[in-house]
C-alpha positions in Angstrom: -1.4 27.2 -16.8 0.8 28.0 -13.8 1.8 25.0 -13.3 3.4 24.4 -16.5 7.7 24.9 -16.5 7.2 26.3 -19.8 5.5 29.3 -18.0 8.2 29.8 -15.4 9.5 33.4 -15.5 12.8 32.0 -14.9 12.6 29.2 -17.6 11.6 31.6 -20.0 14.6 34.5 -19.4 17.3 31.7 -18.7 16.4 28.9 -21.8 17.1 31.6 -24.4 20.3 32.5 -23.6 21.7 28.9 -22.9 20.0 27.3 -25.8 21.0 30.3 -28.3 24.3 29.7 -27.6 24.0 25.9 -28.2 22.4 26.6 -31.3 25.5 28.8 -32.4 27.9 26.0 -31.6 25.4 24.2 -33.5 25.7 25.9 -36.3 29.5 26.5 -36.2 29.5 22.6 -36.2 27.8 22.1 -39.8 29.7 25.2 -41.0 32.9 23.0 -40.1 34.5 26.3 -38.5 33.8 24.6 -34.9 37.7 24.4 -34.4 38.1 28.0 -35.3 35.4 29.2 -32.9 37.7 31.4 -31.0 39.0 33.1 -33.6 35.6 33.6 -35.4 33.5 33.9 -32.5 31.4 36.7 -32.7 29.0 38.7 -30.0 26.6 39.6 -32.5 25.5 36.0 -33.6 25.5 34.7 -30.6 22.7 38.1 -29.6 21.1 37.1 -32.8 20.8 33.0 -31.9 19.6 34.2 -28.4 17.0 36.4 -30.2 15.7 34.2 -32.7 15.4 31.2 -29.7 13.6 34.0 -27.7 11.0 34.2 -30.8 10.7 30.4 -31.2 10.1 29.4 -27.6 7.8 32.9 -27.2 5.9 31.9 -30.4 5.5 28.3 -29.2 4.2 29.5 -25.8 1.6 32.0 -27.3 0.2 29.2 -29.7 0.0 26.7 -26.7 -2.1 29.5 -24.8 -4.5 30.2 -27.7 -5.2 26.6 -28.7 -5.8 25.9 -24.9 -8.1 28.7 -24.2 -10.2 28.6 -27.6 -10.3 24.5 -28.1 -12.4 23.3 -25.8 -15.3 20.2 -25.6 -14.5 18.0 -28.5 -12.6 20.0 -29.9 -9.9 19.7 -27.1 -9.3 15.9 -28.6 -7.2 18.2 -31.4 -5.5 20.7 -29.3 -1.8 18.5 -29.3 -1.8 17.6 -33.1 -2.8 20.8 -33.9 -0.5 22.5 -31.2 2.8 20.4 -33.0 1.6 21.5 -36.8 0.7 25.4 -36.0 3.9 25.0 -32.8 6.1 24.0 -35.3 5.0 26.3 -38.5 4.4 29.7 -36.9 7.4 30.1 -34.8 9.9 28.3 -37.8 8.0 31.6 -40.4 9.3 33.8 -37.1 12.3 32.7 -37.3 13.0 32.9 -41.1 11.1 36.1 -41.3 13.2 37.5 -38.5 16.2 36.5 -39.7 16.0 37.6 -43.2 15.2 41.5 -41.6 18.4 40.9 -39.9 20.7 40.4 -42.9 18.7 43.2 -44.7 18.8 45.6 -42.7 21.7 44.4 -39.8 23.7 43.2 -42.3 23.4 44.7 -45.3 22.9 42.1 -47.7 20.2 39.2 -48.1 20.4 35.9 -46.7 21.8 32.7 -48.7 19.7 29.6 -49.7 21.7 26.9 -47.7 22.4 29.6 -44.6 18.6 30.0 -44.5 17.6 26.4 -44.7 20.1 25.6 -42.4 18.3 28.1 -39.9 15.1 26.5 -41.0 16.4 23.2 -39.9 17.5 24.2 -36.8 14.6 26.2 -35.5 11.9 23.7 -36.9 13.4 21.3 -34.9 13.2 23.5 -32.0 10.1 24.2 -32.0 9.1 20.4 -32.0 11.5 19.8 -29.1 9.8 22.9 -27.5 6.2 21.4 -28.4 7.1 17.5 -27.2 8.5 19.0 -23.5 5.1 20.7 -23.3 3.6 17.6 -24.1 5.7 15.3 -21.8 5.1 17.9 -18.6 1.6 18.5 -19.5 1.0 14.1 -19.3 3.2 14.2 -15.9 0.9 16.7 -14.3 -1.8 14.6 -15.3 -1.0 11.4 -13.9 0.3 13.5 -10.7 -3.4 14.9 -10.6 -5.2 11.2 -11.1 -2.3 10.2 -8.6 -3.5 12.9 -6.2 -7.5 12.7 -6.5 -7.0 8.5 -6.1 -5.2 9.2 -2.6 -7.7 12.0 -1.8 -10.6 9.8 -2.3 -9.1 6.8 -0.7 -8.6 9.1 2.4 -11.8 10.4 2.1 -13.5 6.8 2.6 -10.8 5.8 5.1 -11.9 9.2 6.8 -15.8 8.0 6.4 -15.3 4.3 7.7 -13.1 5.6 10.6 -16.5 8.0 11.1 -18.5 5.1 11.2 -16.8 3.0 12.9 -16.8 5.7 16.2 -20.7 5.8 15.1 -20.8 1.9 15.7 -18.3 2.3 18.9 -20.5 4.7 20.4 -17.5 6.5 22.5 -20.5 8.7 24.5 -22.4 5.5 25.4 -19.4 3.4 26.2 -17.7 5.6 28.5 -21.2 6.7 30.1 -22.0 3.1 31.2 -18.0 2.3 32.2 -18.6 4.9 34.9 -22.2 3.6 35.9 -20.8 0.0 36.0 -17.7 1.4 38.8 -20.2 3.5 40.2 -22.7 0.1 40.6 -19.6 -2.3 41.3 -19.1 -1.5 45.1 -23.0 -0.4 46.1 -25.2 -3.4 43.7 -22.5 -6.4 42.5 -25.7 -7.9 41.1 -27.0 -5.1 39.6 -23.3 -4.6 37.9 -22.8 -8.0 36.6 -25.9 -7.4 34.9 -25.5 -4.1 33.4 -22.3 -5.4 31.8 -24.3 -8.2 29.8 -26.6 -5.3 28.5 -23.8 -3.4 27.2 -21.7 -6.5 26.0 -24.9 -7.1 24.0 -25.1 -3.5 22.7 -22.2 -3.3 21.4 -21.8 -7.2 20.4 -25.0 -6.5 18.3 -23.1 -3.1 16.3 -20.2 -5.4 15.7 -21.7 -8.1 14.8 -24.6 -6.8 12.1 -22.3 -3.8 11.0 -21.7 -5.6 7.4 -25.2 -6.4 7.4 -27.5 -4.5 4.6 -30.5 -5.1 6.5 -31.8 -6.7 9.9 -35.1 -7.5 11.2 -37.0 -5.5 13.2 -37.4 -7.9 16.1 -33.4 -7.7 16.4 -33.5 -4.1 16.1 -36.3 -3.9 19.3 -33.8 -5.5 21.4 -31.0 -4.3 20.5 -33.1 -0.8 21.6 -34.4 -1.8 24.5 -30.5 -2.8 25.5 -29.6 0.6 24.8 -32.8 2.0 26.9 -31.4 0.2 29.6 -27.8 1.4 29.5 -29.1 4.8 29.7 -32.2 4.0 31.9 -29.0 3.7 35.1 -27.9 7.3 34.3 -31.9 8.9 34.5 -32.6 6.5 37.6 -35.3 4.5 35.8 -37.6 7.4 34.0 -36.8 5.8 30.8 -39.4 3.7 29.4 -40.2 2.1 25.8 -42.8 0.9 25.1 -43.7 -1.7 21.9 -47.1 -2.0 20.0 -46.1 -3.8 17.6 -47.7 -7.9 16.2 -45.7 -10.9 15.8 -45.8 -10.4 12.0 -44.5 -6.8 12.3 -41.1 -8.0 13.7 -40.6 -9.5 10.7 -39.9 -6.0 9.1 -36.3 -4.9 7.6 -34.6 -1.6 9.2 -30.9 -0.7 8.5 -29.0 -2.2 11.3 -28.7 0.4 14.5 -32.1 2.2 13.2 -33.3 2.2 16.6 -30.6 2.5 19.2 -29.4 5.7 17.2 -32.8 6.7 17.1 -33.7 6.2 20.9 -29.9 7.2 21.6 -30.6 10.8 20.0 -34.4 11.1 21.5 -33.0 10.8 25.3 -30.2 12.6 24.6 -31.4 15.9 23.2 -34.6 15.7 25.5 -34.9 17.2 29.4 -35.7 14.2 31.8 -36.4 14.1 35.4 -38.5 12.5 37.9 -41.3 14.9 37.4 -40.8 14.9 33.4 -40.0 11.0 32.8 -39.7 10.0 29.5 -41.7 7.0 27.7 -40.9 6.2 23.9 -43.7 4.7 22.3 -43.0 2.6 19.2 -45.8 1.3 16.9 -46.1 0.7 13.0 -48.2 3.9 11.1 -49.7 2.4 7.6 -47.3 0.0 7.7 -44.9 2.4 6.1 -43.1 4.1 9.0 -41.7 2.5 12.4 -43.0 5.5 14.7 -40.9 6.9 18.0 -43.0 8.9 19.6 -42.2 11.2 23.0 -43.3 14.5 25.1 -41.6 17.2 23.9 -39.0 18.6 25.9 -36.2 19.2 24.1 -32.6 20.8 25.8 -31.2 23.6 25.1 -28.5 22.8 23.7 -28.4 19.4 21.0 -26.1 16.4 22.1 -23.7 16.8 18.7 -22.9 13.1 18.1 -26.0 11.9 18.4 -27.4 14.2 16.4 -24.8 13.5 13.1 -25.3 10.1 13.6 -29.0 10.4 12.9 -28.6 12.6 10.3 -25.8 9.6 8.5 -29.0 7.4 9.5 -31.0 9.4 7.0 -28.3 9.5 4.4 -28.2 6.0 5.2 -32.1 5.5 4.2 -31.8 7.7 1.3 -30.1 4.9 -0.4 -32.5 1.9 -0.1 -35.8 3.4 0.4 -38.0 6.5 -1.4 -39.3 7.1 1.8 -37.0 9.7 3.5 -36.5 9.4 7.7 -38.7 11.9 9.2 -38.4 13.7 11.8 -41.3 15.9 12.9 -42.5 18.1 16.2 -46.3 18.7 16.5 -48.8 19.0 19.3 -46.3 18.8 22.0 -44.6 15.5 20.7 -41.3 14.6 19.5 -41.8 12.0 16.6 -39.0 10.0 14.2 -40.3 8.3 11.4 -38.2 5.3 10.3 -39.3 3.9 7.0 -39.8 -0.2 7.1 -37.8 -2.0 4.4 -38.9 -5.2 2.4 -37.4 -7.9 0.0 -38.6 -7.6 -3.3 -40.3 -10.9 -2.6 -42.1 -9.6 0.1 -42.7 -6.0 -1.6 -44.6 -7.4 -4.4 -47.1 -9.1 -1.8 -47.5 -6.3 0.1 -48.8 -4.3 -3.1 -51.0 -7.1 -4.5 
């Protein structure tokens, strides 16, 4: 309700005086004494016409509050028609009601017929400007608010594609093998020349699949043994993965990067050396799950990105398959379960 100008502490002390006194000019006009106004001008009505606007616009305000705070559900469809008939009636009776006191009792006689419907008039029509200024700055803040949430969530998914797309980039790996390839350049030109094809490959495989819903598993194997071998230069050769998996297995669907974030966030959060190498198994368990299995040995502390970008790789799953991603220690071993995705064409077979 804050946010309405109708509650503005200085709206509601400075709209009284300003508009009372219009409303006496007002009045001097249909009165035909306009002309005369400085010689009939007189402090007292002008107090009154700033009092009785005080009670209209104060009246108004109080009914907008209650119908806001008691009509709510369905019932809030009816809160601006009924707002305009019970705006406009409650605060026009104030008005009459107060201003009959005041020729009683201020005054010393009652009011007239045409004096009072002329107040009637005046204040009515108040009321309804009040009520439609309400109206107008409630629909503003409205639109500002859709205005507001549309640019919030269009940053939010500008903010989770620009995520993604440093998942996809890979700024860890990319600067990692940069520095192996200048390290490699002077000492093994060979060697170099063919480490660079390993990581062109890596990284044209997340560029090139990135808009693709699923991908096979044979692509997925080599795009992880690519990434094996990138990091194999930085552990001097202790990394090792080894496939048991048929010809007709490769044929298997997994969400494109499955398994170089997968392998990426196994080496990466695990303590290897040459007396604690480190060998990945992968094989197929029911034919459900894609298994990666390792020696526990985890470090101390976790490797951050890789970690978030397996967890996004099981937000990722979440969506296509009833089958969460696992991840489970037991018995010494490290194991990530990645659930194997078919067509529907292929599903149904499977099942009969």
């Amino acid at each position: 309700m804050k946010k309405y100008f109708i509650h503005n502490a200085f709206f509601r002390l400075l709209a009284p005086p300003v508009y009372g006194v219009l409303t006496y000019l007002i009045i001097l006009l249909i009165n035909n004494s306009l002309l005369e106004v400085d010689k009939i001008f007189s402090g007292q009505e002008v107090y009154m016409c700033i009092g009785l606007t005080f009670i209209c616009f104060e009246s108004s305000r109080l009914v907008i509050i209650t119908l806001h705070r008691f009509l709510k559900g369905k019932a809030a469809r009816l809160t601006f028609p009924i707002q305009f008939i019970a705006g406009t009636i409650i605060p026009t009776a104030l008005v009459i009601l107060a201003i009959s006191l005041y020729f009683t009792y201020a005054i010393g006689f009652s009011i007239g017929f045409s004096e009072l419907i002329v107040f009637t008039i005046i204040f009515s029509l108040s009321a309804v400007l009040y009520n439609a200024l309400y109206v107008s700055n409630d629909y503003q803040l409205r639109e500002n608010t859709l205005k507001l949430t549309s640019e919030r969530q269009q940053r939010e998914v500008l903010e989770m594609e620009m995520d993604e797309f440093r998942n996809d980039i890979n700024p860890d790996l990319l600067y990692e093998s940069l520095e192996n390839v200048i390290s490699m350049i002077n000492r093994r030109n060979n060697d170099a020349e063919e480490y660079i094809d390993y990581l062109a490959s890596a990284y044209r495989y997340v560029l090139t699949n990135r808009q693709q819903e699923l991908i096979s598993l044979e692509a997925e194997i080599g795009a992880g043994r690519n990434i094996v071998r990138l990091l194999n230069e930085k552990y001097f050769g202790q990394l090792k993965f080894d496939v048991s998996l048929t010809s007709s297995e490769m044929n298997l669907q997994l969400i494109p990067g499955s398994l170089p974030v997968a392998i990426e966030s196994i080496v990466r959060n695990t303590i290897i050396s040459v007396n604690d190498p480190l060998v990945i198994k992968c094989y197929l368990e029911d034919d459900e799950y894609l298994v990666l299995q390792c020696k526990l040995n985890d470090r101390l502390i976790r490797h951050t990105e890789s970690t978030l970008a397996l967890t996004r790789l099981q937000k990722s799953y979440s969506l296509y398959s009833e089958k969460p991603l696992i991840q489970v220690k037991a018995y010494e071993e490290n194991y990530i379960k990645l659930p194997v995705l078919r067509l529907a064409e292929e599903a149904l077979t499977h099942e009969s």
